[in-house]
C-alpha positions in Angstrom: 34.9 -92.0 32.4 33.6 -90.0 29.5 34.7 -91.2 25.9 33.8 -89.3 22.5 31.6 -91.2 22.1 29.3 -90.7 25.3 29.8 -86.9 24.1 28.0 -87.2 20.5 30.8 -88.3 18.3 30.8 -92.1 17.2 34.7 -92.4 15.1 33.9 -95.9 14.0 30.5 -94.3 12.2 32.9 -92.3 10.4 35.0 -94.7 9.6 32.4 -97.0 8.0 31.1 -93.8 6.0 34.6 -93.4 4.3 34.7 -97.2 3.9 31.3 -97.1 1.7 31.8 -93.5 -0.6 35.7 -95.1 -1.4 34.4 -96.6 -4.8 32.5 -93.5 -5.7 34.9 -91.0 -5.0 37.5 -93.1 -6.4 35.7 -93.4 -9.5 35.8 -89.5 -10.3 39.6 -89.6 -10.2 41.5 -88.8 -13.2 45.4 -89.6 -14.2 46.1 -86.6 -12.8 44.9 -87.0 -9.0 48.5 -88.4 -7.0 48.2 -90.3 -4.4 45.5 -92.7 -2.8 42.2 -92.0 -1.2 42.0 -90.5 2.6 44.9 -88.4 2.9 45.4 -85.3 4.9 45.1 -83.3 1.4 44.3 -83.9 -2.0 46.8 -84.0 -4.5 46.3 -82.8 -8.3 48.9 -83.1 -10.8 48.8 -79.6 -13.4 51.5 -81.4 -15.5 49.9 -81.5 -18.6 49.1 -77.9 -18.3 52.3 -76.7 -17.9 53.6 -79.3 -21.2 50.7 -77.7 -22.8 52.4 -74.2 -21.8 55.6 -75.6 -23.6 54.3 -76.5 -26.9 52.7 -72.4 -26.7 48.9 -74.2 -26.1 48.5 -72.3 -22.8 51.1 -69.6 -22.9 49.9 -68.5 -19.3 47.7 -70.8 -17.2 45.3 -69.3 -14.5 43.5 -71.2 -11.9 40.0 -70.2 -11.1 38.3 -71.7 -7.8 34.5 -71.3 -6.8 32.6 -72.4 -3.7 29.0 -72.8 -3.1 26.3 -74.6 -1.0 22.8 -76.5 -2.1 21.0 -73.7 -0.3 17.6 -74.5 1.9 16.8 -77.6 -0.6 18.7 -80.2 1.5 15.7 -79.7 4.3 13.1 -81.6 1.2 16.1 -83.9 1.5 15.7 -84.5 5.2 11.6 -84.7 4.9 11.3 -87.3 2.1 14.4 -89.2 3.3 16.5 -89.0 -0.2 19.8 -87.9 0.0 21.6 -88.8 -3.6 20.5 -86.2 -5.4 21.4 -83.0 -3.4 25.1 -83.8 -4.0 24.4 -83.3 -7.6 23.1 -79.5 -7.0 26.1 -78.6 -4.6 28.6 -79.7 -7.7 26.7 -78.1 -10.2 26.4 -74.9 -8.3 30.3 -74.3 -8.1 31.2 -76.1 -11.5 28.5 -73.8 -13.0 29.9 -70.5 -12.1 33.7 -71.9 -12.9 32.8 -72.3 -16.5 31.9 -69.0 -16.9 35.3 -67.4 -17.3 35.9 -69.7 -19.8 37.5 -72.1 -17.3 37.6 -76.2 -17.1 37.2 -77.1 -13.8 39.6 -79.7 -12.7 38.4 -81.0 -9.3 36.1 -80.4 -6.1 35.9 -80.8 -2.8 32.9 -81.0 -0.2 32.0 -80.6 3.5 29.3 -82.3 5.6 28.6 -81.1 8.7 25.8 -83.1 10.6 24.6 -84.1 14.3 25.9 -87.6 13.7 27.2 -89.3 11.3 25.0 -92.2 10.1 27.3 -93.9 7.3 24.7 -94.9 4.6 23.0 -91.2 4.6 26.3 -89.9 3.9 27.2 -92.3 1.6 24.3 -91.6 -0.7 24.7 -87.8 -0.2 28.5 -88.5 -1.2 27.2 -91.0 -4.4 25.1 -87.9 -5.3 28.4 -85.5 -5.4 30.6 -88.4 -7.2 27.9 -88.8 -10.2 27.7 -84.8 -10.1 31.6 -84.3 -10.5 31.7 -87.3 -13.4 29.0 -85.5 -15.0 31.3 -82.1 -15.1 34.1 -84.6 -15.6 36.0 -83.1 -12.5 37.7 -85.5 -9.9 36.6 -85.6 -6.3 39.7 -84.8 -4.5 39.0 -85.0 -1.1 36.3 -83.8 1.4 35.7 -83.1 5.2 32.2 -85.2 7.4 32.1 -83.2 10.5 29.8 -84.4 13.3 28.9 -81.8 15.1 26.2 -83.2 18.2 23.8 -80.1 19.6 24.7 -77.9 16.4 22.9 -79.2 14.0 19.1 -81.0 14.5 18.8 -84.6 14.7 18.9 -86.1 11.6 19.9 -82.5 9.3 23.1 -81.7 7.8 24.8 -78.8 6.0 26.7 -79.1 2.3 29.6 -77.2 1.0 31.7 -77.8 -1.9 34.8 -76.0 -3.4 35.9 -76.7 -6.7 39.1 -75.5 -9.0 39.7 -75.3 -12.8 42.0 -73.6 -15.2 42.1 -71.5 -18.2 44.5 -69.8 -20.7 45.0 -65.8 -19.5 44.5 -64.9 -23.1 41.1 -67.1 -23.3 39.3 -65.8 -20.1 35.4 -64.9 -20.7 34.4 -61.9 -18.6 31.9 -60.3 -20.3 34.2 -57.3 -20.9 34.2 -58.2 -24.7 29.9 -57.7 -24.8 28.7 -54.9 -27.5 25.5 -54.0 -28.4 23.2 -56.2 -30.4 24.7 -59.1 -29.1 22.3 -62.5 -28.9 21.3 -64.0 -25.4 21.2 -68.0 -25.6 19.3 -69.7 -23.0 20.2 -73.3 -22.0 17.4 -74.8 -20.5 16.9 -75.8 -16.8 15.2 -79.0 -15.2 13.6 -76.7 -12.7 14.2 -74.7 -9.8 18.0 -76.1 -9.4 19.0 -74.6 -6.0 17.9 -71.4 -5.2 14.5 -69.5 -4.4 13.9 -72.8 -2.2 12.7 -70.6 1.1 9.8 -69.2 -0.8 9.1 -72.5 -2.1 9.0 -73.8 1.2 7.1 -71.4 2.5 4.6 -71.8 -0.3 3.9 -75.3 -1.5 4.9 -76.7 2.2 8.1 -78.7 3.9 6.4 -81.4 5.8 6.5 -84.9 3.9 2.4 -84.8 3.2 2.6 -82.0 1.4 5.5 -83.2 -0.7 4.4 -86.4 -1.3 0.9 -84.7 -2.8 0.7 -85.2 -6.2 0.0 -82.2 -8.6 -1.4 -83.4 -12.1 0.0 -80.2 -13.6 3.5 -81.4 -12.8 2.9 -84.9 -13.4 4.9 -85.8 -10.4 4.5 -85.2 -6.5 5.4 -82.0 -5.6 8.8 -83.9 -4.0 9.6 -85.4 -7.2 9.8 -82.4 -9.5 11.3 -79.9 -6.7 14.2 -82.3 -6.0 15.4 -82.6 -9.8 18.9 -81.7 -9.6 20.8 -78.7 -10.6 21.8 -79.5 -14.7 25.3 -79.0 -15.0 26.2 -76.7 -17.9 30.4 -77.6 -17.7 30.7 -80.0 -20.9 28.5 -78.5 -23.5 29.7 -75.3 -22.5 32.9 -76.6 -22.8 32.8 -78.1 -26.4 31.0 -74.9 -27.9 34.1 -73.1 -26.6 37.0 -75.5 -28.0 35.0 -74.8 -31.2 34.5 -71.2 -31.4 36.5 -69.2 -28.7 39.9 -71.6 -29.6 41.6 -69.4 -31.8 40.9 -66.2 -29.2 44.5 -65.7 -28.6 45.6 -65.9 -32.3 44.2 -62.3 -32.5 40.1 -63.2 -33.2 37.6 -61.8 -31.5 35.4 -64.1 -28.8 32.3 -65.5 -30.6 31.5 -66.4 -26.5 31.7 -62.7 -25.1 30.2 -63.6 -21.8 28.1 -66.5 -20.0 25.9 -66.1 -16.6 24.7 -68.6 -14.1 21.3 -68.2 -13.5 21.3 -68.9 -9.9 19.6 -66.8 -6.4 18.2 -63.5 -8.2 17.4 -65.4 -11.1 18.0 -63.6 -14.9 17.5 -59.6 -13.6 20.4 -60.3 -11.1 22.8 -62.3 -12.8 22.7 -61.4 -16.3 23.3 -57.7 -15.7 27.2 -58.9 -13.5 28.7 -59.6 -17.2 27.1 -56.6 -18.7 29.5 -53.4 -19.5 28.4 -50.3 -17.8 26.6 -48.2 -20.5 24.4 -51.9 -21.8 21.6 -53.4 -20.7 19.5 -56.3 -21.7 16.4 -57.5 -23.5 14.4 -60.7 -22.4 12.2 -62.3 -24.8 9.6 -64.1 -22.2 8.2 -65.9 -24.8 11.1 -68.0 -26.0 11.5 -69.0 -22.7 10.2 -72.5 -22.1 7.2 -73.2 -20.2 8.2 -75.7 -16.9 5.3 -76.5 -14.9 6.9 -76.1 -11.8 7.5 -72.3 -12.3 3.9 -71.6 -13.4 2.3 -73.3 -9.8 4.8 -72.1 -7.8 4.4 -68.4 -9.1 0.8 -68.7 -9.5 0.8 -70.0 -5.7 3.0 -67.4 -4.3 0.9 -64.4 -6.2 4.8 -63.3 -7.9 4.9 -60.6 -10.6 7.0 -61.3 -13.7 9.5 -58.9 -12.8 9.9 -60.9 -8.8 9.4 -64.5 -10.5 12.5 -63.4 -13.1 14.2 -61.9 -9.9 14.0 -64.9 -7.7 14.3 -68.3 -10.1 15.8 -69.3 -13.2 12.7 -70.2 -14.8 13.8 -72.2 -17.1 16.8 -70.9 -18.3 19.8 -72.1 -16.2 22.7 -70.8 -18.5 22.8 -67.8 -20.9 25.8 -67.7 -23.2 26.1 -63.7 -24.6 27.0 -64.8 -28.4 28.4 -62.3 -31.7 24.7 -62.3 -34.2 26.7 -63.9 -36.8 27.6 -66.8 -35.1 24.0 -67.6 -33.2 23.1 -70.3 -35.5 25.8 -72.5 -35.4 26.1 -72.2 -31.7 22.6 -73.2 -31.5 23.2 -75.8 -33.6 25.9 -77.0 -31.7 24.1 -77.4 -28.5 21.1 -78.9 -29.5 23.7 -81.3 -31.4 25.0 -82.2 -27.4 21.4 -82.8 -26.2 20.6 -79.5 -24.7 17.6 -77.6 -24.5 18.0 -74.0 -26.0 16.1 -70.5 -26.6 16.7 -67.5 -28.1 15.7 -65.5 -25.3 17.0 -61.6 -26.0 19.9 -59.2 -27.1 22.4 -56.4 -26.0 20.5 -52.9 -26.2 22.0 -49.6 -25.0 21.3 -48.7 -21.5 21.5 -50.3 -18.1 19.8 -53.4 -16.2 17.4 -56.2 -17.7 14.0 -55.1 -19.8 11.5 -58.0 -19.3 9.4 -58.2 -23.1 
């Protein structure tokens, strides 16, 4: 006889995992998730929306769904043995981009896929994902732990996540809105987030000694300071938008006329997909703020500006396309919520992203 279990797949490992990540997924729920934890599909009430519909709030609700991966960092993950912070970077990566149509995400949902399930890893990876989801204040719906023996490596595993939110028709940010001599505002990174992680691999090194090195200019080991999470953008970006894009649909013009996730590509890639044809952009490197982390990695792979500003975010994870008039208090307003934040450029005539 040959049982599942002789063939790679161990059920009661699984079992256990979903026994210990039950509190923490349980704790992202809101009033609106139905139902218990460890059905066959999450269930997500959009009640209020529609009474919000009623009382002419919402006048015409549209969902907007994202989904996203952690990229090549999750192999620093497997090297130094620490698993509860990657599920911070695959929230933020979806939850990020959501926000920038102007929409509040509502909930998420992630994927494992691994050679065998060993239940405390995936618990910690799935503690990771439940602190990322309350920090966009999204619930965790529901998720999938595939074991998968003789596809993946012994030990490695593969992220996904999938998340949903919802904004008024009338209220969506598509950068459609963008004119000329409008302000770029940079919200500042914690450091490479989740992209560019192949050439930082291939530079500073994947085996745990050269992680675990410590580099005085970072003031960490090399480990420490690539592993800092993805930030997640959702609530201040959120609150500046209740303030100044609310009365949108009464007829005003959006003070928010576009917002980019600084993700793969970095700022010359991302920043030009909410740009109208006929505008480019104007980068101010000097507002940007100086990481550490950028400056060794770019200095030990030999970059350019022009690749380093195509490849990470350095240092500006978020850029909000803002009316002049209303720079200040937006500014304001951000550094009120504990954010960092730059000035970094404006909307100029022409095409692509000029680097100053």
């Amino acid at each position: 006889m040959i049982t599942y279990k002789d063939s790679g797949v161990d059920v009661e490992a699984g079992y256990e995992s979903v026994r210990l990540m039950k509190d923490d997924v349980k704790s992202t729920f809101s009033k609106n998730v139905l139902g218990g934890f460890g059905g066959f599909g999450g269930m997500y009430s959009l009640k209020e929306f529609f009474a919000e519909a009623s009382k002419l709030k919402m006048k015409e609700p549209v969902l907007v769904a994202g989904a996203d991966g952690a990229g090549t960092k999750i192999k620093l993950a497997f090297k130094l043995d620490k698993h509860d912070t990657v599920g911070i970077d695959l929230v933020a990566m979806s939850v990020n981009d959501i926000v920038c149509s102007g929409a509040k995400p509502l909930f998420f949902l992630d994927y494992i896929a691994t050679s065998k399930v060993e239940p405390i890893k995936i618990a910690s990876i799935v503690k990771g994902i439940a602190d990322g989801c309350k920090m966009a204040g999204v619930s965790l719906l529901g998720g999938e732990t595939a074991e998968m023996p003789g596809f993946y490596k012994d030990g490695e595993y593969d992220l996904a996540g999938f998340a949903v939110g919802i904004v008024d028709k009338a209220n969506i940010i598509d950068g459609s809105k963008i004119k000329e001599g409008d302000v770029l505002v940079g919200l500042h990174s914690s450091g490479v987030h989740a992209n560019g992680f192949s050439l930082v691999r291939r530079v500073v090194g994947e085996s745990k000694e050269a992680l675990d090195v410590f580099c005085t200019e970072l003031g960490a080991t090399w480990g420490e300071a690539l592993l800092k999470p993805t930030r997640v953008y959702v609530k201040p970006v959120l609150e500046v938008l209740k303030k100044h894009n609310a009365k949108t649909q009464a007829g005003r013009e959006q003070v928010i006329r576009g917002i980019a996730h600084i993700t793969g590509g970095g700022a010359i890639e991302n920043i030009p997909r909410i740009i109208p044809s006929g505008l480019g952009v104007e980068l101010d490197l000097s507002k940007y703020p100086t990481l550490p982390v950028f400056t060794e990695v770019v200095k030990k792979a030999g970059l350019t500006r022009e690749q380093a500003h195509n490849t990470f975010n350095m240092g500006i994870g978020m850029v909000l396309v803002v009316e002049p008039k209303s720079v200040s208090a937006v500014v304001k307003q951000l550094e009120s919520l504990g954010e960092g934040v730059s000035v970094i450029g404006k909307v100029v005539k022409g095409a692509g992203v000029k680097l100053l």
